[in-house]
C-alpha positions as CSV (number, residue, x, y, z in Angstrom):
1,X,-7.9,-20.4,21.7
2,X,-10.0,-23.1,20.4
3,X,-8.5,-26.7,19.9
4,X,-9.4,-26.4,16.2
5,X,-7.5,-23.7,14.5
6,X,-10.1,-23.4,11.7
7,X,-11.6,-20.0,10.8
8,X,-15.4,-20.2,10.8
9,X,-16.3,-19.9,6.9
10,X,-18.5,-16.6,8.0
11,X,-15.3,-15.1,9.0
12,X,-13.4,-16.9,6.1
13,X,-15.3,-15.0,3.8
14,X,-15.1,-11.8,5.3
15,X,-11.6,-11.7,5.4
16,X,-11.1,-12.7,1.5
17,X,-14.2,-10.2,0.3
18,X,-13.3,-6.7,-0.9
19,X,-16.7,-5.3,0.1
20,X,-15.3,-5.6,4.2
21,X,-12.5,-4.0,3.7
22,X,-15.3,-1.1,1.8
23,X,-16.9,-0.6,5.4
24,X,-14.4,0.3,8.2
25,X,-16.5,-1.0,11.1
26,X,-17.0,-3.7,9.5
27,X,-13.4,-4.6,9.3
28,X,-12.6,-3.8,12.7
29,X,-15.4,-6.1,13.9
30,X,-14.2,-8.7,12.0
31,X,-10.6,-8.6,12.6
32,X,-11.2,-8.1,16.2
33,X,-13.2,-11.0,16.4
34,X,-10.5,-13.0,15.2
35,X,-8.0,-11.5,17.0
36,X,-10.1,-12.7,20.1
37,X,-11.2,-16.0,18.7
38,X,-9.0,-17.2,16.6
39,X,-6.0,-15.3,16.6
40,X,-4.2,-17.7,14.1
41,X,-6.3,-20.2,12.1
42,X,-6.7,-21.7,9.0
43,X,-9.6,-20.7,6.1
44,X,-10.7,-23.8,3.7
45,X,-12.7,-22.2,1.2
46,X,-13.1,-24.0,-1.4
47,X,-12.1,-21.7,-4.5
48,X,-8.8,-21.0,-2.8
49,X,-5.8,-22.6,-1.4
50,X,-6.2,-23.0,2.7
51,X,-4.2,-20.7,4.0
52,X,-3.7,-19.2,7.8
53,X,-5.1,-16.0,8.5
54,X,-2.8,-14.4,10.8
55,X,-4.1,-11.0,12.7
56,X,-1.9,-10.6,15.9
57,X,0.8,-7.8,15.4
58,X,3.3,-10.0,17.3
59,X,2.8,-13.0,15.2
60,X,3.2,-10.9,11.7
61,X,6.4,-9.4,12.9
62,X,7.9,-13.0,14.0
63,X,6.9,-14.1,9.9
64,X,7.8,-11.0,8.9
65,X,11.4,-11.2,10.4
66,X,12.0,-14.4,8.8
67,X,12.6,-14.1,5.4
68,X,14.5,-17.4,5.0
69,X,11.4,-19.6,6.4
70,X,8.6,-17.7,5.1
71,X,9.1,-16.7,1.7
72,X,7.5,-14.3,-0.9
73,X,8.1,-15.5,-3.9
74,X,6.8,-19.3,-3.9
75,X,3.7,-18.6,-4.1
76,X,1.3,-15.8,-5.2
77,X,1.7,-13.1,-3.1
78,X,-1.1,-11.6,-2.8
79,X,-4.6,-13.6,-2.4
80,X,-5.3,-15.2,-5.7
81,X,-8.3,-17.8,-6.4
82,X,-7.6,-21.8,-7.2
83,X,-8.5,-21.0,-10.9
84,X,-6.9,-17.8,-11.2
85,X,-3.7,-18.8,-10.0
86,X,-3.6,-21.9,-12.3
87,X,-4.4,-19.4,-15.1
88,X,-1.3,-17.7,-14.3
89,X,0.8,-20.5,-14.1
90,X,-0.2,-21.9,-17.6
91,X,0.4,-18.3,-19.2
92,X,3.6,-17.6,-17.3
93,X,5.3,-21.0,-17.6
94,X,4.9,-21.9,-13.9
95,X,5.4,-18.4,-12.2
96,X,2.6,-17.5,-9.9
97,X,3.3,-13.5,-10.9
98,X,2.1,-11.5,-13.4
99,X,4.8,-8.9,-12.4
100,X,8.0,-9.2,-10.6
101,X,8.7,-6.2,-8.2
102,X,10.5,-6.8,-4.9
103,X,7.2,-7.8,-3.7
104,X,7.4,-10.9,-5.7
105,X,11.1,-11.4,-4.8
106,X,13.5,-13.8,-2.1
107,X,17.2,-13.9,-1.3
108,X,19.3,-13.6,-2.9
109,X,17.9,-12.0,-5.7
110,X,16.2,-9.4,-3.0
111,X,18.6,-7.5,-1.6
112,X,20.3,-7.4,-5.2
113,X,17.7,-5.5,-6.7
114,X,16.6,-3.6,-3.8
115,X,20.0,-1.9,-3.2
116,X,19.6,-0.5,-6.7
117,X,18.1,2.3,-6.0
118,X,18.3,2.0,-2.1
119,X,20.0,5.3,-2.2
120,X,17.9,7.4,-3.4
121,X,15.1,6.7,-0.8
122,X,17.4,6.9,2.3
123,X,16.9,10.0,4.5
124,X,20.4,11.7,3.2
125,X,19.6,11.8,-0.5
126,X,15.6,12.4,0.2
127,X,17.2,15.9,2.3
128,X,18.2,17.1,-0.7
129,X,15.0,16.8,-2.2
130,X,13.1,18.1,0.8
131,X,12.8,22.2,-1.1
132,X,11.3,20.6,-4.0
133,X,8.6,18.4,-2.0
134,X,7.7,21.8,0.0
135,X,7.0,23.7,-3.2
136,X,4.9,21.3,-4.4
137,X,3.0,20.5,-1.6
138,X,2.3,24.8,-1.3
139,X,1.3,24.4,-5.1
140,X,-1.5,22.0,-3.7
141,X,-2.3,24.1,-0.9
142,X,-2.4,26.6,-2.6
143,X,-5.3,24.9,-5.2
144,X,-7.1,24.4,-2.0
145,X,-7.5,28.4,-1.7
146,X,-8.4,28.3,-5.4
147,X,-11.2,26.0,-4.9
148,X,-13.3,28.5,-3.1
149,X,-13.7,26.6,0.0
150,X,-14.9,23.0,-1.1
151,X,-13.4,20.0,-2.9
152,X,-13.3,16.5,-3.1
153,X,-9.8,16.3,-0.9
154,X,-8.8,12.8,-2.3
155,X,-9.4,13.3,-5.9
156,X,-8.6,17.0,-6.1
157,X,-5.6,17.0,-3.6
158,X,-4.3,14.0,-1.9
159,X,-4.0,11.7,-5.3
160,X,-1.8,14.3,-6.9
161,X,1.0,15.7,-4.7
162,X,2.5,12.7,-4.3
163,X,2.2,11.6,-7.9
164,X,4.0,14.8,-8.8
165,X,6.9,14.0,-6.9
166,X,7.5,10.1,-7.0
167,X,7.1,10.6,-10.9
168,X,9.5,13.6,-10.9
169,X,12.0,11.2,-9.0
170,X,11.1,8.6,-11.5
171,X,11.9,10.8,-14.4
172,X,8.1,10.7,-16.0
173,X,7.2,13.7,-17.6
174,X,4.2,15.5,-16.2
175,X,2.1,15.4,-18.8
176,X,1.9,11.6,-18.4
177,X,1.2,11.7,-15.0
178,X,-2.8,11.5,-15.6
179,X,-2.1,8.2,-17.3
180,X,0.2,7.1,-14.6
181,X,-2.9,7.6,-12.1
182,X,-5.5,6.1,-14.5
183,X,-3.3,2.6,-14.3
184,X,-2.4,2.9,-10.8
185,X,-6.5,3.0,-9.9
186,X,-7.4,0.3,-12.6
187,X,-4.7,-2.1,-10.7
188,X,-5.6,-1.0,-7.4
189,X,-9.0,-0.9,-7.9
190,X,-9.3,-3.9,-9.7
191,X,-12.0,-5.3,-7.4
192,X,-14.1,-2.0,-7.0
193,X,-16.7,-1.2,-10.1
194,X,-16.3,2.3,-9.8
195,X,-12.8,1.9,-10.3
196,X,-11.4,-1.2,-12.7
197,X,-10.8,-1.2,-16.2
198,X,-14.3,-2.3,-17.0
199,X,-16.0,-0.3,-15.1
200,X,-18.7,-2.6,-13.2
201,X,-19.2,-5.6,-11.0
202,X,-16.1,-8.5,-12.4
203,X,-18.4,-11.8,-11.4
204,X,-16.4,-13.4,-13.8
205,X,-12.6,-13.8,-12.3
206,X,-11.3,-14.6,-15.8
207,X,-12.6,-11.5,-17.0
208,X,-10.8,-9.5,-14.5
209,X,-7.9,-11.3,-14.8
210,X,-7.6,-10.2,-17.9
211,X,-8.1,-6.6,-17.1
212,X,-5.3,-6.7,-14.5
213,X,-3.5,-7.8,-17.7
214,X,-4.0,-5.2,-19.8
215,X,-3.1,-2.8,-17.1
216,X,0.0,-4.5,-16.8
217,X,0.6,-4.6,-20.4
218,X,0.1,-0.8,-20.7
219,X,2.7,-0.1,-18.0
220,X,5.1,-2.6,-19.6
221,X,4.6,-1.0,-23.0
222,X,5.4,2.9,-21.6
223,X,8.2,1.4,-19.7
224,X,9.5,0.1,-22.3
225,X,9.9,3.3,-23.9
226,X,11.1,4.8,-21.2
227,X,13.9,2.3,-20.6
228,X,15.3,2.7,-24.2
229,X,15.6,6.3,-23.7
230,X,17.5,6.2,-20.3
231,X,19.8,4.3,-21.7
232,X,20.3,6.3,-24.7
233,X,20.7,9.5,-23.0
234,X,20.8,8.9,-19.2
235,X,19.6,11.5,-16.8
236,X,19.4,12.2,-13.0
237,X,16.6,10.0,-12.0
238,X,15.4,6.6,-11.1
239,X,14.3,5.4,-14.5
240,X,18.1,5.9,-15.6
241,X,19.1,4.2,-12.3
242,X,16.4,0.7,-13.4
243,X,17.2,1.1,-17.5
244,X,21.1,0.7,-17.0
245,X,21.1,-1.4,-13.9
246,X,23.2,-4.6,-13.8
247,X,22.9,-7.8,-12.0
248,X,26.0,-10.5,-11.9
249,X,27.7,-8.4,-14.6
250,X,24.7,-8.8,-16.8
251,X,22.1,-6.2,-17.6
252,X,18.6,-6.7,-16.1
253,X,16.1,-8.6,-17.9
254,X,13.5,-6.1,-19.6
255,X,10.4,-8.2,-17.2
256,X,12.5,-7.4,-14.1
257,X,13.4,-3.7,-15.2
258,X,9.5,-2.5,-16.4
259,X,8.4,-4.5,-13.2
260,X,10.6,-2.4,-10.8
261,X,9.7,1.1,-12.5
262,X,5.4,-0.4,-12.1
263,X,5.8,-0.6,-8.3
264,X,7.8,2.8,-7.6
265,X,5.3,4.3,-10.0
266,X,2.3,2.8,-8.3
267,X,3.1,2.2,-4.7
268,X,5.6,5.1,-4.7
269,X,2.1,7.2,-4.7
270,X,-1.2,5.9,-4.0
271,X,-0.1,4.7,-0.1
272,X,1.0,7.9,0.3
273,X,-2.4,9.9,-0.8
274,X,-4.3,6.6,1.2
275,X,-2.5,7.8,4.2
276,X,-2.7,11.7,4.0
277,X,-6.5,11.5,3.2
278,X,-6.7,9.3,5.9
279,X,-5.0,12.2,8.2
280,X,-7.2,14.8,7.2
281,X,-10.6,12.1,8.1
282,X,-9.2,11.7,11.3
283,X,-8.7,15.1,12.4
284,X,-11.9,16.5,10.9
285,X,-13.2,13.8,13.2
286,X,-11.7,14.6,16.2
287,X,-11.1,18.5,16.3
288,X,-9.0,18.5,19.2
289,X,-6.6,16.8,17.5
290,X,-6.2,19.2,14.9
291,X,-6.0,22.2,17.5
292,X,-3.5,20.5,18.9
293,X,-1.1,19.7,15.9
294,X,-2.3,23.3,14.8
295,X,-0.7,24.7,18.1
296,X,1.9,22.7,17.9
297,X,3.1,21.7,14.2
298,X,6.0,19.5,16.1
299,X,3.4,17.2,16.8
300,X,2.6,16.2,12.8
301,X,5.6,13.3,13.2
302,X,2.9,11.8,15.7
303,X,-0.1,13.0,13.2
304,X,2.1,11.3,9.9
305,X,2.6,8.2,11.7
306,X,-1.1,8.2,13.5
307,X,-2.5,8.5,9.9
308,X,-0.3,5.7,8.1
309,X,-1.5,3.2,10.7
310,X,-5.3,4.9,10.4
311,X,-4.8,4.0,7.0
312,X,-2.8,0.7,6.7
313,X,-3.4,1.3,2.6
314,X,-2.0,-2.3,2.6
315,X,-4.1,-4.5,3.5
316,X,-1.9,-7.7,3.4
317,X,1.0,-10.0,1.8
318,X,1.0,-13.7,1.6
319,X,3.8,-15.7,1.9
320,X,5.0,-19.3,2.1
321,X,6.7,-21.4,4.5
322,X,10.1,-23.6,3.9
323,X,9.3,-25.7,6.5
324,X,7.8,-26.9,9.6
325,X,7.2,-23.8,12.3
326,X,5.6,-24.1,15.9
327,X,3.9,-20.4,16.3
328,X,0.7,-19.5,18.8
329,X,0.6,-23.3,19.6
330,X,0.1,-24.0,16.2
331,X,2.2,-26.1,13.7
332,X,2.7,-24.5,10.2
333,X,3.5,-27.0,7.9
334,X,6.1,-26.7,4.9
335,X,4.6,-25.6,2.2
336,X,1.6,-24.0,3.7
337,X,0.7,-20.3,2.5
338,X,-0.1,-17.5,4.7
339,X,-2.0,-14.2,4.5
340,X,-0.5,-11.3,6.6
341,X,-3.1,-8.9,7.6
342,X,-2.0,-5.5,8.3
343,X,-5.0,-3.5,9.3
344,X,-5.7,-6.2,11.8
345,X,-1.9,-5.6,13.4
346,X,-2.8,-2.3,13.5
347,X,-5.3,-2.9,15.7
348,X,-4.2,-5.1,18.0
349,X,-5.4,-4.5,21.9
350,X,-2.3,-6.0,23.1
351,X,-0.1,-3.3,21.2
352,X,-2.3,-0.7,21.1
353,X,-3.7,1.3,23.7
354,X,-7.4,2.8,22.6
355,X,-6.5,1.1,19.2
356,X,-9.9,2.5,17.7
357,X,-9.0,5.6,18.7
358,X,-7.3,8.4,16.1
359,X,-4.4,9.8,18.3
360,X,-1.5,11.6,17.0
361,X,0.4,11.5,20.6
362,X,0.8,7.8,20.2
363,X,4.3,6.6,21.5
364,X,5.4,4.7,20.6
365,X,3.7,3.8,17.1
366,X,4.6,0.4,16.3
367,X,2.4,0.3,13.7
368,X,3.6,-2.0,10.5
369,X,2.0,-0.7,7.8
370,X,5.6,-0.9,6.1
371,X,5.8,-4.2,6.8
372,X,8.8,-5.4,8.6
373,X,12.1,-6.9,8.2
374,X,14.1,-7.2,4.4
375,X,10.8,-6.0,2.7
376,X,10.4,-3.5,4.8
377,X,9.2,-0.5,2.3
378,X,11.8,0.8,0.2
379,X,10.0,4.4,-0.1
380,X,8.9,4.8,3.9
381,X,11.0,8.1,4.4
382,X,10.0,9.5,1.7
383,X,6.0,8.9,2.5
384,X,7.0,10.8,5.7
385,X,8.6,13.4,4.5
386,X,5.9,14.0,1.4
387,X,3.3,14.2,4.3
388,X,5.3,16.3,7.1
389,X,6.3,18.9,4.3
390,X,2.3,18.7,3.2
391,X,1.0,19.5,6.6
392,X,3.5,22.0,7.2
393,X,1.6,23.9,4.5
394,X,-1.5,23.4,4.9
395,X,-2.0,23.4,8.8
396,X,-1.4,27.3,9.3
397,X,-3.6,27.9,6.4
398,X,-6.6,26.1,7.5
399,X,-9.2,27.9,9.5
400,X,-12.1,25.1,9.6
401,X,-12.7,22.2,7.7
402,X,-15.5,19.3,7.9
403,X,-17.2,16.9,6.1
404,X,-19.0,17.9,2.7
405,X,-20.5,14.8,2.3
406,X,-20.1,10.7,3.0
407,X,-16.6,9.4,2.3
408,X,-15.9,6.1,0.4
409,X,-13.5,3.5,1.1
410,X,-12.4,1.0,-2.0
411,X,-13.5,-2.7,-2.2
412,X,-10.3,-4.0,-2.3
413,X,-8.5,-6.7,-0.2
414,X,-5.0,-6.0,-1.2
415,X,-4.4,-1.9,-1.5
416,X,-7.0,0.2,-0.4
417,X,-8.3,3.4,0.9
418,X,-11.0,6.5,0.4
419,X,-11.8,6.9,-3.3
420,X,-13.5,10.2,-2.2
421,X,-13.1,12.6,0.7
422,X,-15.9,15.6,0.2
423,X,-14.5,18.5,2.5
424,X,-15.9,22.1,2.8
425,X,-13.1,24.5,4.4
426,X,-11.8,27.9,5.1
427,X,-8.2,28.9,4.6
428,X,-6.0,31.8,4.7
C-alpha cells in the first residue's frame, strides 16, 4: 500500500458519482482498483467532508462490528455535500437527518426501537406468513403467462410482489400501493433524471434537496394519517405496532414514528425487487445456472443469496468515529467520517473466489449486503423468503427466457439497481 493513504481525485470522483455506480464494469474496475491500490484511503474533494473510503470486506465488517467506536448517527449517514449538509443543519436545528430510521440511530436508542417490531421479521412469525407470500408471488407468475411472452421484468414484476407484501405487513391498503412506489423511486432515485421528482438532470444540489424534501413530506403527511387511525382502532399489523409504540414509558415522538413506517415502506421493498431482478439477469446470463437451479430447486438458497450479493442494492453507509482507531496501518482519527462501500466487499478477491463470476453454488456466501453487526437488516429473512417462495413459482414455469433488450442500472450512489429489465420468455 502506498505511504500516502490518499485516494487519487480520479478515483475520488468515481466513487462519489452516481453515473459509476449506472455502469457495472465500470464499478467493478473502480472498486477493484482500489481494492488493489488503496485499499483504505482518504478522498479530499473539495465540496465534501474528507472521508476514508473503505472497500475491503474484512475492514467493513471490523467497522461494522463496532457500533460503540464508529457511530451512525453523528454525522450524515449517507454521503451528503459540504453545502447540503449545512443546509440540513440550519433547517433541522443541528441534526444532520432529514429522517430518523434506525439507519440514522446509536445506542441506546437503537436497540430500543429496533426491538419494536423485531418480532415480526424473525423467521418464526415470518412462517406464518410464508402461504400468503406464495400466493402472491403465483399471482405475479401468473401475470407473466398473461403477458404473452414479453415484459419489462423489473417494472412489470419484480417492483410489485414485494410491495404487495411488505405493505400488507405494514397495513397499507392496496390501492395506495402505486403511491407508495412513486415515493420510494423519487427518494431512491433522487440522483437519476429518469427517476426524481423533477424529472431531469438536478445540477443544482439545493434544488434536489428540496425534492428529497418534498418526498419526505409526502410520506410524513400519509403517515401521519395512518398513525391516527392505528391508534384509534388498532389492527394486526406493523403500522399499529409503530402508532402505539412506547419508549421509557412515553409514547414515540410523531418524527420518530412516520420515520420508522418511511424505511419499512421503502427499504422493506425496493432491495428486495433490486435483488430478484438481479437474479433473473444473472441466470439469463449464464444458462447453466438456471438449468441447474431448474433441476434442482434446492439450490435457489444458493441462487437468493448469489443474487443479493449480485445486487448489493446498497451501495454504502457512512459512519463516524469516537475515537482514535489503528486499522490497515492506518490511523483513524476521532471524529473522522467514513463511507462503507458494499458492492466493493462484495467483490473482494480475498473473500471471494471468481468474484465476477454469478454462481449460485457459492459456499459459503459471506456476502454483506445486510450490513453487519447491530444494524444488521431488520427485514433480511423476509427478503429471502419473498424471493425463495418467488422462484419456487416461477422456475418450473419457465421454458426459456432472454434478454428483450439493454437493461439499465440507476445513477445512484446510495440505493440502487436495474430501473428496467426487458425479457422475452416462454412459460407453462
Amino acid at each position: 500500500m502506498p505511504a500516502d493513504p490518499i485516494l487519487p481525485d480520479a478515483l475520488s470522483r468515481a466513487v462519489v458519482s452516481p453515473k459509476t455506480y449506472a455502469n457495472q464494469a465500470t464499478m467493478d474496475e473502480t472498486f477493484a482498483r482500489i481494492r488493489a491500490d488503496y485499499p483504505l484511503a482518504k478522498t479530499q474533494l473539495p465540496d465534501f467532508e474528507p472521508f476514508w473510503f473503505v472497500s475491503k470486506h474484512a475492514d467493513i465488517l471490523e467497522i461494522s462490528r463496532q457500533n460503540d467506536v464508529f457511530l451512525s448517527g453523528e454525522m450524515p449517514t449517507t454521503l451528503t455535500t459540504k453545502s447540503v449538509d449545512q443546509k440540513v443543519r440550519q433547517q433541522t436545528g443541528g441534526s444532520p437527518h432529514l429522517i430518523r430510521t434506525l439507519v440514522q440511530m446509536d445506542a441506546p436508542d437503537h436497540p430500543k426501537f429496533r426491538h419494536m417490531t423485531q418480532a415480526w421479521f424473525m423467521p418464526q412469525n415470518l412462517r406464518k406468513l410464508e402461504d400468503q407470500i406464495r400466493k402472491i408471488a403465483r399471482v405475479y407468475v401468473d401475470k407473466m403467462v398473461c403477458m404473452g411472452g414479453q415484459c419489462d421484468f423489473l417494472n412489470d414484476i419484480a417492483l410489485f410482489f414485494p410491495l404487495r407484501v411488505i405493505m400488507e405487513i405494514l397495513g397499507v391498503p392496496e390501492v395506495d400501493e402505486p403511491r407508495m412506489l412513486k415515493l420510494t423511486q423519487e427518494l431512491f432515485g433522487a440522483q437519476d433524471p429518469e427517476m426524481n421528482r423533477s424529472g431531469g438532470e438536478l445540477e443544482d444540489e439545493q434544488k434536489a434537496l428540496a425534492d428529497i424534501q418534498a418526498v419526505l413530506m409526502d410520506f410524513f403527511m400519509y403517515f401521519n394519517q395512518i398513525t391516527e387511525a392505528r391508534r384509534a382502532n388498532p389492527t394486526e399489523d406493523v403500522a399499529t405496532v409503530i402508532a402505539n409504540a412506547t419508549m421509557d414509558g412515553q409514547p414515540i415522538g410523531a418524527f420518530e414514528a412516520v420515520s420508522y413506517y418511511t424505511i419499512i415502506a421503502t427499504a422493506g421493498h425496493d432491495t428486495t425487487s433490486s435483488s430478484t431482478a438481479a437474479g433473473l439477469y444473472g441466470l439469463i446470463q449464464n444458462p447453466d445456472q438456471l438449468a441447474a437451479v431448474q433441476n434442482d430447486l434446492d439450490r435457489i438458497s444458493g441462487l437468493v443469496d448469489e443474487s443479493i450479493r449480485w445486487a448489493t442494492p446498497v451501495r454504502h453507509f457512512m459512519r463516524s468515529a469516537t475515537k482514535d482507531y489503528d486499522l490497515r496501518g492506518q490511523t483513524i482519527q476521532k471524529g473522522d467520517w467514513l463511507m462503507l462501500s458494499y458492492p466493493s466487499g462484495n467483490r473482494d478477491e480475498d473473500v471471494f473466489e471468481d468474484p465476477y463470476a454469478f454462481r449460485i453454488d457459492r459456499t459459503p456466501n459471506r456476502h454483506l449486503a445486510f450490513g453487519y453487526g447491530a444494524h444488521l437488516c431488520l427485514g433480511q429473512h423476509l427478503a429471502k423468503l419473498e424471493m425463495r417462495k418467488f422462484w419456487e413459482e416461477l422456475l418450473p414455469r419457465l421454458k426459456s427466457v432472454e434478454f428483450a433488450g439493454e437493461p439499465k442500472l440507476s445513477e445512484a450512489n446510495f440505493v440502487g439497481g436495474f430501473k428496467n429489465l426487458p425479457i422475452r420468455y416462454v412459460m407453462d
